[in-house]
C-alpha positions in Angstrom: -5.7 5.9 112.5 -5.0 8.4 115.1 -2.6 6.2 117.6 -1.0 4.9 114.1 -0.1 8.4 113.4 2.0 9.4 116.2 3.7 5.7 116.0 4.4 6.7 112.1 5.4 10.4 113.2 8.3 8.9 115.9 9.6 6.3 113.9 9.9 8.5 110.9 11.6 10.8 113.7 14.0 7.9 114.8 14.9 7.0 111.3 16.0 10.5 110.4 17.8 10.9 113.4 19.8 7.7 112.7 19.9 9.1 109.8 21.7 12.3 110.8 24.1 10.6 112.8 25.4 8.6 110.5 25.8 11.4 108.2 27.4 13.7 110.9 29.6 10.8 111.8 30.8 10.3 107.9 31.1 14.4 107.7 33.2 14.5 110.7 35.4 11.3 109.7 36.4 12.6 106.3 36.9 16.4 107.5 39.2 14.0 110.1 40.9 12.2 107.2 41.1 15.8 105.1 42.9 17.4 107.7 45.3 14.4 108.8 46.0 14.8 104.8 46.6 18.5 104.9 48.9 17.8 107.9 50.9 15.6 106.1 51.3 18.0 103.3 52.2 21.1 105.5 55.1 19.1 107.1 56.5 17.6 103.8 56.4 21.1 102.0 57.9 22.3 105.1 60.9 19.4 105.2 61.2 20.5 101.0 61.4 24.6 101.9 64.2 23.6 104.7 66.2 21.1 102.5 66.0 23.7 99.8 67.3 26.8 101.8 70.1 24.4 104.0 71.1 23.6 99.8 70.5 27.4 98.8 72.6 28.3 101.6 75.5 25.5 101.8 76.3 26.9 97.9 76.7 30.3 98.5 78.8 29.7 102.1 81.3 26.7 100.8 81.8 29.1 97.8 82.9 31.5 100.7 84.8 29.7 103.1 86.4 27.7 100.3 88.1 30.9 98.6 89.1 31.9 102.1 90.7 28.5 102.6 92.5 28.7 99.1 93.5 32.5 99.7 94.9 31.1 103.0 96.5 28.6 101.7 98.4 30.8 99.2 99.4 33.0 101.7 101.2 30.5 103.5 102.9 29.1 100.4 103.9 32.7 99.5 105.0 32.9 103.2 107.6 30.2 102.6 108.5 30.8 98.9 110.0 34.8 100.3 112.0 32.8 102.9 113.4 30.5 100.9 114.4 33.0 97.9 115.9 35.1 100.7 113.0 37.9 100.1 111.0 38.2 102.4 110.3 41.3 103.7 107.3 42.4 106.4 105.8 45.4 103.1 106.0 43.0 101.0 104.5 40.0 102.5 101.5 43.0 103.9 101.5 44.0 99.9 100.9 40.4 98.8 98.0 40.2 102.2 96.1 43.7 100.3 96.2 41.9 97.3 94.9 38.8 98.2 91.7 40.6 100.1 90.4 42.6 97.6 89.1 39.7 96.0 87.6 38.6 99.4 84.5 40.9 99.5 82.6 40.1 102.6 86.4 39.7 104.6 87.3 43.0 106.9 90.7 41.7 107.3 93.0 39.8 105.7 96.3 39.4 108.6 99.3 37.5 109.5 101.1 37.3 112.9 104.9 36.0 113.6 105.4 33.0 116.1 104.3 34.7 119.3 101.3 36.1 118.2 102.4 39.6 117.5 100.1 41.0 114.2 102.7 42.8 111.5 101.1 42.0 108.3 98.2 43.3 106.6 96.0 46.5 106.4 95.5 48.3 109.4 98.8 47.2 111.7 100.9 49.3 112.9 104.1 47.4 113.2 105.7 49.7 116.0 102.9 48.7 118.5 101.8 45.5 117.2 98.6 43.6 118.7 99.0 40.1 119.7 96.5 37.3 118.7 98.7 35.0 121.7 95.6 35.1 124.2 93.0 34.5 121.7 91.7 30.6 121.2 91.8 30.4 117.4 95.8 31.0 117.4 96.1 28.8 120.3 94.3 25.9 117.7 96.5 27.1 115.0 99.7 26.3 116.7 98.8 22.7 117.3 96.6 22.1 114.5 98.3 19.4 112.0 100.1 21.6 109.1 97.9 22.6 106.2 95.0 22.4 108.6 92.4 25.4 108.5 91.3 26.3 112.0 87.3 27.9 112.7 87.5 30.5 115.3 84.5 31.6 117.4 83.0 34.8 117.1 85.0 37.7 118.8 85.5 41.6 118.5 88.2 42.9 116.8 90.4 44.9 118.5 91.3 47.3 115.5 88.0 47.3 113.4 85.9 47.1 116.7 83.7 44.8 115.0 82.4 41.2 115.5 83.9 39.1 113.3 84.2 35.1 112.5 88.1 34.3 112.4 89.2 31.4 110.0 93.1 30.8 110.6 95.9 28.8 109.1 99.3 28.4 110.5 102.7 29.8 108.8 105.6 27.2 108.5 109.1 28.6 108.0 111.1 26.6 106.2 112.2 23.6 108.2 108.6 22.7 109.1 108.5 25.0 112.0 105.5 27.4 113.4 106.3 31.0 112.0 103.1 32.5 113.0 99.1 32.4 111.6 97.6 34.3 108.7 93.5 34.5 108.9 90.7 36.2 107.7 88.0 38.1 109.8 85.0 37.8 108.1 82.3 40.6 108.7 79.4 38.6 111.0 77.4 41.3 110.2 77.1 40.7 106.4 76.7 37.0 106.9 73.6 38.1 109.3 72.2 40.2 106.7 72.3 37.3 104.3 70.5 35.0 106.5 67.9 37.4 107.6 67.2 37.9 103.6 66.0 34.7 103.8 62.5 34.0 104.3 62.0 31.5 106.8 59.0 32.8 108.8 58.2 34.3 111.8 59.6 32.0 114.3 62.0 30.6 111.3 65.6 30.0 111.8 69.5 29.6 109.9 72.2 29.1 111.7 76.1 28.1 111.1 77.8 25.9 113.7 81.1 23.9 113.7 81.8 20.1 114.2 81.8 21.1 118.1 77.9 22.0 117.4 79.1 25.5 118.7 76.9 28.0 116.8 79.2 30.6 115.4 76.5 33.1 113.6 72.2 33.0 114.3 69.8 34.4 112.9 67.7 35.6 114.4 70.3 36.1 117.2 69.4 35.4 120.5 69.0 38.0 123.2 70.7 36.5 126.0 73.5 36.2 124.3 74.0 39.9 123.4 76.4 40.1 127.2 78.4 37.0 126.1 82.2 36.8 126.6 84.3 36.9 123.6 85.1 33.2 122.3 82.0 31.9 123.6 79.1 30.0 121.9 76.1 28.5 122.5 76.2 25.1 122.0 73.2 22.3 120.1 72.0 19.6 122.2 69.1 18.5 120.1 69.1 14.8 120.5 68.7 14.6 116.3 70.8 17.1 115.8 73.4 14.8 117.9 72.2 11.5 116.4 72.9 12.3 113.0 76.3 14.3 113.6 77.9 11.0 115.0 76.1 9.2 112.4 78.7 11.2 110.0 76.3 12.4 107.9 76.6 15.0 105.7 73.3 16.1 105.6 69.7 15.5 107.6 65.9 16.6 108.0 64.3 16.1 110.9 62.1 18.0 113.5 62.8 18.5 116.6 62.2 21.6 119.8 65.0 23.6 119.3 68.2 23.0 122.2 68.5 27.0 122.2 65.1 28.7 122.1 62.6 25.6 122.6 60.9 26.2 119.3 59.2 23.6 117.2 60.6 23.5 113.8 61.5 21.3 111.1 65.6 21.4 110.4 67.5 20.9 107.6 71.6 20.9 108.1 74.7 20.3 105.3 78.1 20.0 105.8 79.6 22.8 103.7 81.8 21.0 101.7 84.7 19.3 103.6 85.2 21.9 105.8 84.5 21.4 109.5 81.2 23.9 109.3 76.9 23.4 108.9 74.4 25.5 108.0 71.2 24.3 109.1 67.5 26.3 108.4 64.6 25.6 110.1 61.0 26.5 109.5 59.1 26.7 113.2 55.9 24.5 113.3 53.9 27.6 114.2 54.6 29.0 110.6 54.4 26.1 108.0 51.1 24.8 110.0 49.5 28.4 110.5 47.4 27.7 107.3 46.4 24.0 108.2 45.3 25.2 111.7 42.9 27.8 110.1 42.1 25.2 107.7 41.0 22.9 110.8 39.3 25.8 113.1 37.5 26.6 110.1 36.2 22.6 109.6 35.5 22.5 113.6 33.4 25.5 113.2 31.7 23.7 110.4 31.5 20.6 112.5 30.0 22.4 115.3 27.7 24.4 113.5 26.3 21.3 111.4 25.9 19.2 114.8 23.7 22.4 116.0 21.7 23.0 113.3 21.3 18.8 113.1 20.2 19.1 116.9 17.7 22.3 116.4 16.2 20.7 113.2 15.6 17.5 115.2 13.8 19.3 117.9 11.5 21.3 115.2 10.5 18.1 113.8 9.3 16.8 117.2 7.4 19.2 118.1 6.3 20.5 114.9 6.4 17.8 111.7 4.8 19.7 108.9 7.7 22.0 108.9 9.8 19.4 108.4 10.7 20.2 104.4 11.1 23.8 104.8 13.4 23.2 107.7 15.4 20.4 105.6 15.7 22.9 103.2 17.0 25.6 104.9 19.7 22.9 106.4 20.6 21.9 103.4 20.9 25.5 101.8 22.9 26.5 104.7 25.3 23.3 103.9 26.3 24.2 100.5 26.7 28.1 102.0 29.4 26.6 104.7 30.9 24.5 102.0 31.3 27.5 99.7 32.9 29.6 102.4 35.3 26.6 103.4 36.0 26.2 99.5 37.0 30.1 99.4 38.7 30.0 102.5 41.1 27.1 101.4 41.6 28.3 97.8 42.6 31.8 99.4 45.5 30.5 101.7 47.1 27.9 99.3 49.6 30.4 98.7 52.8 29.3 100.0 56.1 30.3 97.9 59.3 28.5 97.8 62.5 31.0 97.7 64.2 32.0 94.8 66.9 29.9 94.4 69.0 33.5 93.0 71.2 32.9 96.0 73.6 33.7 96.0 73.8 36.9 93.9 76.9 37.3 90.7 79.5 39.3 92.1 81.9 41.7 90.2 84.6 43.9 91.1 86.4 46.6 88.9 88.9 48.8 88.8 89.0 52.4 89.3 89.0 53.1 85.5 86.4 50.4 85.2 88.0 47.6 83.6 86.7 44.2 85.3 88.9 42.2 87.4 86.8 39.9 88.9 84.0 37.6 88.7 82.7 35.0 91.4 81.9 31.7 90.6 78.0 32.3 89.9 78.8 33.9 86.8 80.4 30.9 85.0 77.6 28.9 86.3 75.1 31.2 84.7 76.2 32.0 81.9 78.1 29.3 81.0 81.7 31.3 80.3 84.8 30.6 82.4 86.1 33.2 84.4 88.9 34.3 82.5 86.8 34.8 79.7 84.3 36.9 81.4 87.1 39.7 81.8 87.3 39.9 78.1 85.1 42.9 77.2 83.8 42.3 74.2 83.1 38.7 75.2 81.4 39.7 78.4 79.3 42.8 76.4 77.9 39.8 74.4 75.8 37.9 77.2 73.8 41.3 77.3 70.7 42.1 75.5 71.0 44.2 72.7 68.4 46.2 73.8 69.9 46.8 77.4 73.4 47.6 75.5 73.5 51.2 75.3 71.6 52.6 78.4 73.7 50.2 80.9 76.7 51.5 78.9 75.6 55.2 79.7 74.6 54.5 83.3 78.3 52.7 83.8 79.7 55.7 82.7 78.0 58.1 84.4 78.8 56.7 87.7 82.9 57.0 86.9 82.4 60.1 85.7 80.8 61.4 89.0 82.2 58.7 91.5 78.6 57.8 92.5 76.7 54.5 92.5 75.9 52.7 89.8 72.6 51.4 89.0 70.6 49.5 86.0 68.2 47.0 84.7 69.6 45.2 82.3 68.7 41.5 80.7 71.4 39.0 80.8 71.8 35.8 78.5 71.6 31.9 80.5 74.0 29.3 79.6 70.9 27.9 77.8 70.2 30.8 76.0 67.3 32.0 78.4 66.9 35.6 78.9 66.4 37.0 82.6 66.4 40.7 84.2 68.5 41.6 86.6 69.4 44.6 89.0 72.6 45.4 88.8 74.1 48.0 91.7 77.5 48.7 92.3 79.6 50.9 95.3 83.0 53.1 94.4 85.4 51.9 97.1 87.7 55.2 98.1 90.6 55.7 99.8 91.5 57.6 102.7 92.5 60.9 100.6 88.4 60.0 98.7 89.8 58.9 95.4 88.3 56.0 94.1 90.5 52.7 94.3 87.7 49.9 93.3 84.2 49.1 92.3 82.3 46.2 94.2 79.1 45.1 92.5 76.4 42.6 92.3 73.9 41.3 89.9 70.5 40.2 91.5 67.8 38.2 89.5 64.4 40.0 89.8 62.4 38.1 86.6 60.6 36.3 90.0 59.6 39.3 91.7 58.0 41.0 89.2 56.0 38.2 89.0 55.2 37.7 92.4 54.1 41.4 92.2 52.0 41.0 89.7 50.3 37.8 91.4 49.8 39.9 94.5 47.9 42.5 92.1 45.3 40.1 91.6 45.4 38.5 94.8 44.7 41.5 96.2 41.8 42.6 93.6 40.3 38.9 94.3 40.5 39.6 98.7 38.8 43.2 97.5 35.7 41.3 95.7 35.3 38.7 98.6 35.4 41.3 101.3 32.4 43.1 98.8 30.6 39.7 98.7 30.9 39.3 102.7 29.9 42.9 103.6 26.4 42.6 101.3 25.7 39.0 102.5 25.9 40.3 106.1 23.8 43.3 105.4 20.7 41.2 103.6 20.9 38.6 106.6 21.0 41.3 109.3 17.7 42.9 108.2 16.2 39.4 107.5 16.6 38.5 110.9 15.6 41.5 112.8 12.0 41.9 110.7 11.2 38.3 113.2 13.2 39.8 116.4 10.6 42.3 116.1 7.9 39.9 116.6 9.3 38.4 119.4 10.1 41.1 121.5 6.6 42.8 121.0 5.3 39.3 122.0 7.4 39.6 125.2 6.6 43.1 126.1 3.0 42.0 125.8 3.6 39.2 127.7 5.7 41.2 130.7 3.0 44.0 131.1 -0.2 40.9 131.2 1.9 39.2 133.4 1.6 39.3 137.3 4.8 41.3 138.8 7.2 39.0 140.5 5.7 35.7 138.5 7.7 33.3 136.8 6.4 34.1 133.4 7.3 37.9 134.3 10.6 36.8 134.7 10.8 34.3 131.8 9.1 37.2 129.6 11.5 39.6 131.0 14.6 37.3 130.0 13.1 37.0 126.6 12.9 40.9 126.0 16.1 41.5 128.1 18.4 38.4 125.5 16.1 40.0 122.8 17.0 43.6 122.8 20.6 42.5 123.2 20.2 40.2 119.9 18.6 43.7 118.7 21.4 45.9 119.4 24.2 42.8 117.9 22.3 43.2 114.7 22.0 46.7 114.4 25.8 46.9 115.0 26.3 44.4 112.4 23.5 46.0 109.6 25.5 49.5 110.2 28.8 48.1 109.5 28.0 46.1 106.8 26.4 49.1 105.2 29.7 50.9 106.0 31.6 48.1 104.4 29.4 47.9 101.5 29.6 52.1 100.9 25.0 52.4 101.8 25.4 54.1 104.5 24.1 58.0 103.8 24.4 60.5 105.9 21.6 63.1 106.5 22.9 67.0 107.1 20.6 68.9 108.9 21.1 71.7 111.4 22.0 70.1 115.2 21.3 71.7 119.0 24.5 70.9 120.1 24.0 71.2 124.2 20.0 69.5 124.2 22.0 66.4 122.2 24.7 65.9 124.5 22.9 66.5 127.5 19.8 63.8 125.8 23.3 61.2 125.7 24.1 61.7 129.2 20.9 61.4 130.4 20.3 57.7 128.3 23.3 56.2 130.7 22.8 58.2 133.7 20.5 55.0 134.8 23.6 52.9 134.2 26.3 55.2 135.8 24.2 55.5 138.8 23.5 51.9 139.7 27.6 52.1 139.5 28.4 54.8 141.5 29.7 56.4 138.6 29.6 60.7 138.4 28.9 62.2 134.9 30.2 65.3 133.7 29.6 67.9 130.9 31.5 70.2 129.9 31.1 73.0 127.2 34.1 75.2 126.6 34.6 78.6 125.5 34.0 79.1 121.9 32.4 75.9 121.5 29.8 76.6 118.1 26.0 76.0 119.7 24.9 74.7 116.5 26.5 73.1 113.8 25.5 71.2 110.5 26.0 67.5 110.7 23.7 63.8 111.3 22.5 64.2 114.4 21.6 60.3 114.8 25.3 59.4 113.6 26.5 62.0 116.1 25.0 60.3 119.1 25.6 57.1 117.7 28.9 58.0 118.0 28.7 59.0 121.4 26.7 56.7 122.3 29.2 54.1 121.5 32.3 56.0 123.4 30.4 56.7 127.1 28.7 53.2 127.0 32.2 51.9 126.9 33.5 54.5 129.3 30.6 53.6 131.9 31.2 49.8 131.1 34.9 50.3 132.0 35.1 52.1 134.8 34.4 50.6 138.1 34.6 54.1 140.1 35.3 57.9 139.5 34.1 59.4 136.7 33.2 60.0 133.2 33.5 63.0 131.5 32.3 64.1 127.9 33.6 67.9 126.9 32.9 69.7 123.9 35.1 72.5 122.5 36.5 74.5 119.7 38.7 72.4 117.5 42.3 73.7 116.6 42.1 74.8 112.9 38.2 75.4 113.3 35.8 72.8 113.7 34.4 70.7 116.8 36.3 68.8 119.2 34.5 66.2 121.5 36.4 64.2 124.3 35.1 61.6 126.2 37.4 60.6 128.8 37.6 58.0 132.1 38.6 57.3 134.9 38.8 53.1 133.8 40.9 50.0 133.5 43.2 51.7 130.7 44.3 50.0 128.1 48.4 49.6 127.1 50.0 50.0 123.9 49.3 47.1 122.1 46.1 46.8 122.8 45.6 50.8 121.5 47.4 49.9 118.3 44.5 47.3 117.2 41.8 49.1 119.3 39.4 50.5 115.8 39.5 46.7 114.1 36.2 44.7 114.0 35.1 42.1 116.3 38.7 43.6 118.2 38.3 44.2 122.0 41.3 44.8 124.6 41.7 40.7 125.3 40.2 37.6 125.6 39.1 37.9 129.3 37.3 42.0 128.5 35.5 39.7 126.4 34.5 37.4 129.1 33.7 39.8 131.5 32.0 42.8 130.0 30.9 41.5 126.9 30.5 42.6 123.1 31.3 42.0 119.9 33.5 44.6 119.0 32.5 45.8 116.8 31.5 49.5 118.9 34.3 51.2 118.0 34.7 50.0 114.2 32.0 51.7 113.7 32.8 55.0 115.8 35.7 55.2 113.7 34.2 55.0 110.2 31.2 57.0 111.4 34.0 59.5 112.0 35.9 59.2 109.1 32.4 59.5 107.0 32.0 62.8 108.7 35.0 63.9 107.6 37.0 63.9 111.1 39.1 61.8 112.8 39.5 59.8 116.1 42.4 59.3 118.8 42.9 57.0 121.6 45.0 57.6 124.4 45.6 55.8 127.8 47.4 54.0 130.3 46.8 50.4 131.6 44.8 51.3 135.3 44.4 55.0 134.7 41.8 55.7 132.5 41.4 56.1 128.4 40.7 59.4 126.5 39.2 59.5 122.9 39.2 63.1 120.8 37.4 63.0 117.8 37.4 66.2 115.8 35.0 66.9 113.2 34.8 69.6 110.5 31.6 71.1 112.8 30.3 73.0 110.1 29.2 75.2 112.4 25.7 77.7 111.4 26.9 81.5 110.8 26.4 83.2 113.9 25.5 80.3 116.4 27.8 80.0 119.3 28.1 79.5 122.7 28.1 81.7 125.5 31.6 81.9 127.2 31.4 80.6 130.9 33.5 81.1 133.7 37.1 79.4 133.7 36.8 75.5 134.8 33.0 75.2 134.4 31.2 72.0 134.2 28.2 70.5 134.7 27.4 67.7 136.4 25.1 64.9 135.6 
């Protein structure tokens, strides 16, 4: 019965091993098969966010170039119609230019030149000493460009505005078929920029406009070696897709590819706006639309990892110990359905990826100075539903708004002719469909040189979405609050669960260390026990104290403090340490400094504790050097500064996060969790003070932390001579 026993004990061993495997194999496929799935899904919602904003964008920009194109092409038919009626006259034609661009809002300049290039029509020329477009490559392309051909400059600077604009030229034909000169358009780069950076495409997300040559003629975000580049000059897209499906002829494509300018990852989405020789493309990096699927996976390999280790640890138990076997099972399988609950969270809390609103582009409206309409883009017909002409009817257009909204827009309008300032109102406005939607309507007074008002220019933006998406963040928020609640009192119950045990054990070792024979191996085994112990001791502590931070149980206790016998008790705890380093530490007490003051003294040396064990641990040589003083305002100021490694800026600006340390390789090399200074600084704040960093990478850090002091009537200390310290 015995020998059958230990046979029974290993094979039951062997089967649940097997066992294990199997399952740890069928865990590890599926969490493979979930995140090849999640992968899949990522990518295709990012090709459906790309097509949507290349679409979104293509609208809003053929609408654009296509009213330029038309507003060129009248210009050159009212070029020839004042020749031929014998006219034609350089004010008039430049009257007939003004005209044309105020109802081109996002144009600086609407210009025409004669045969040589010289510019004498238009706002802004001064005919006596005319410019000349002659050496500029978009009127070279308009001279030999086919006739009623619209030529796509490259970005340049203009020479009277002094700003960079995108040119769009057609020629001028006199009446026998001749060239006669160019009119064009500038159109402000700038505000087609500020367009494309109001869309969200990510962090490393990008749109950009290019001609049929693939030279890009606007970027965003714009690239910084090209800030010194020549007028006339572009950066050009190699992407082998990019080329494929350009001499394909296709209109439009999705594809991804590492970007021909930067080297980004993204997925791309490009149309051809309309027929015109121009693309907009918008790309989503890889980095961005897969950011929630890779913390999806690290959080499933950390799952993986941890079940293979708990699977190995509960194998070993069994062996050596078999009549723990149920507890242990329980405990791994109570531990299971923990993991699976945090995944669960975790992936229900980053599902929540938005599409852009698809109110791009916004409705556009211009007035006159009296402010009777005179103009209204194509977005409002397709809104509402009313053609154009009709929308300048008054009474007609006063009926798509709510009744409610009726009388303060009203007031609001005419407030801001009144006092020639800008307008603004919320006001509901009636879809083709009979749908009601908000929308923010703004408008700018337009003045003339002399300050009198010559126009209004305003827009209509649909925000029923936002106030949504506001809303949704509320409770988005409130949920995060709750879990971060949930987290803080978990790790606070399981802290002081496991340090009850460590307590145990590192009794057992010192036992075990002072009955062992100095120098043995099982001195130096215990020794390594009670050494890893006290380390495990300290991690937990560190963790139990922020948790009760986090979960608002930590109390403090006010009681009357020594001030000198506490700092002096701190120095003397890492002296040891310093010393075995070569390092000097130094006290100092300056004038005024209170003697004794009303605080927690175990919070206050926990405090500085914390500082001087990292200014020991971080310096190699020199010194250390805590000083206490008088605060400005009143109070007590400590400073604990070093002679150290440093730390630069952006390391400084995350410096009082948990688990945060300077980099991966302080990590590496002088351990911790980081969670030191979290702590500092909300054992600071709980005192009522505060807490500042300052340093430099390779000379040294300084941390102030001022506190209210409190300090006891009549306690302070004695004033010693200029530049006194004491050494330690």
């Amino acid at each position: 019965m015995p020998s059958e026993r230990p046979a029974s004990t290993h094979r039951a061993f062997r089967d649940l091993a097997l066992f294990l495997l199997l399952g740890f194999l069928l865990v590890l496929g599926f969490a493979g098969y979930q995140l090849a799935g999640g992968y899949r899904q990522a990518e295709a919602q990012a090709e459906q966010n790309a097509q949507r904003l290349a679409l979104t964008l293509e609208g809003y920009l053929n609408a654009h170039f296509q009213t330029i194109d038309l507003t060129l092409a009248a210009a050159a038919a009212e070029f020839i119609d004042l020749h031929r009626q014998q006219r034609f006259s350089a004010g008039q034609f430049t009257q007939q230019l003004q005209a044309m661009h105020r109802r081109l809002p996002l144009v600086s300049a609407l210009r025409a030149t004669d045969s040589e290039g010289h510019i004498l029509y238009g706002e802004g020329v001064d005919p006596a000493r005319p410019l000349s477009l002659a050496p500029r490559q978009f009127f070279r392309d308009a001279r030999s460009a086919p006739p009623d051909q619209t030529v796509f400059g490259l970005p340049a600077r203009s020479r009277i505005s002094g700003q960079w604009v995108l040119p769009v030229v057609r020629a001028l034909r006199d009446q026998d078929g001749g060239f006669a000169g160019a009119v064009y358009t500038l159109t402000d780069a700038a505000k087609i920029a500020e367009l494309f950076a109001s869309v969200n495409t990510g962090h490393e997300g990008v749109i950009t406009l290019f001609d049929a040559q693939r030279r890009v003629l606007i970027r965003h975000p714009p690239l910084p070696e090209t800030a010194g580049m020549a007028e006339e000059q572009a950066v050009t897209l190699q992407a082998a897709p990019t080329l494929a499906a350009l001499a394909a002829g296709r209109r439009e494509a999705t594809f991804s590819t590492h970007s021909s300018v930067d080297g980004i990852a993204r997925v791309l989405s490009y149309r051809r706006i309309g027929d015109l020789p121009l693309y907009v493309i918008a790309g989503v990096s890889r980095s961005d639309f897969l950011s929630a699927w890779r913390r999806e996976a690290l959080v499933t390999v950390v799952f993986i990892c941890l079940l293979g280790l708990t699977a190995t640890v509960m194998c070993g138990l069994l062996w050596r110990s078999w009549h723990r076997r149920e507890l242990a099972m329980g405990l791994l399988l109570a531990r299971d359905r923990s993991l699976a609950q945090v995944v669960a969270a975790l992936r229900g809390s980053e599902e929540r990826f938005r599409a852009l609103a698809n109110g791009l582009p916004q409705l556009v409206w211009t007035s006159q100075p009296d402010g009777r309409a005179d103009f209204f883009n194509a977005q409002w017909t397709a809104y509402t539903g009313v053609p154009a002409p009709d929308l300048l009817d008054e009474p007609r257009r006063l009926g798509l708004l709510h009744p409610d909204d009726q009388a303060p827009l009203d007031a609001a309008w005419h407030q801001a002719l009144r006092e020639g300032l800008p307008y603004h109102a919320i006001a509901r406005l009636r879809r083709h469909d009979g749908v009601w939607r908000t929308f923010d309507s703004r408008a700018l007074p337009q003045h003339d040189g002399a300050g009198r008002t010559v126009a209004w220019i305003g827009s209509n933006t649909d925000i029923t979405e936002a106030q949504q998406v506001h809303d949704e963040l509320l409770r988005a928020k409130q949920s995060a609050d709750e879990a971060n609640h949930a987290k803080s009192s978990f790790l606070a119950v399981i802290s002081h669960e496991i340090r009850t045990p460590l307590n145990g054990v590192l009794g057992f070792a010192h036992i075990g260390l002072r009955d062992s024979e100095p120098g043995s191996r099982a001195a130096q085994h215990f020794a390594r026990i009670q050494q890893s112990g006290q380390l495990l001791l300290a991690l937990i502590n560190d963790v139990l104290d922020f948790s009760k931070i986090e979960a608002g149980k930590l109390q403090l206790e006010l009681a009357p403090i020594t001030l000198r016998p506490l700092l002096a008790d701190v120095l003397a705890l890492l002296q040891s340490r310093a010393d075995q380093q070569g390092i000097r530490l130094t006290l100092r007490v300056q004038p005024g400094c209170p003697e004794v003051v009303q605080g927690d003294a175990l919070r206050l040396q926990q405090v500085l504790m914390n500082l001087l064990s990292n200014a020991v641990k971080f310096t190699a040589q020199g010194e250390v050097t805590l000083e206490a003083g008088p605060a400005d305002g009143g109070g007590l100021c400590l400073r604990v500064s070093d002679t150290g490694i440093g730390m630069a800026d952006e390391q400084l600006a995350r410096l009082f996060r948990p688990f945060e340390q300077a980099d991966s390789s302080t990590t590496r090399r002088f351990g911790g969790t980081g969670l030191g200074l979290a702590i500092t600084h909300r054992l600071v704040q709980m005192m009522g003070g505060e807490i500042r960093a300052h340093s430099q990478a390779g000379r040294g850090s300084l941390f102030e932390v001022q506190l209210p002091g409190r300090p006891v009537a009549g306690e302070t200390a004695p004033t010693p001579p200029a530049g006194a310290a004491s050494p330690r």
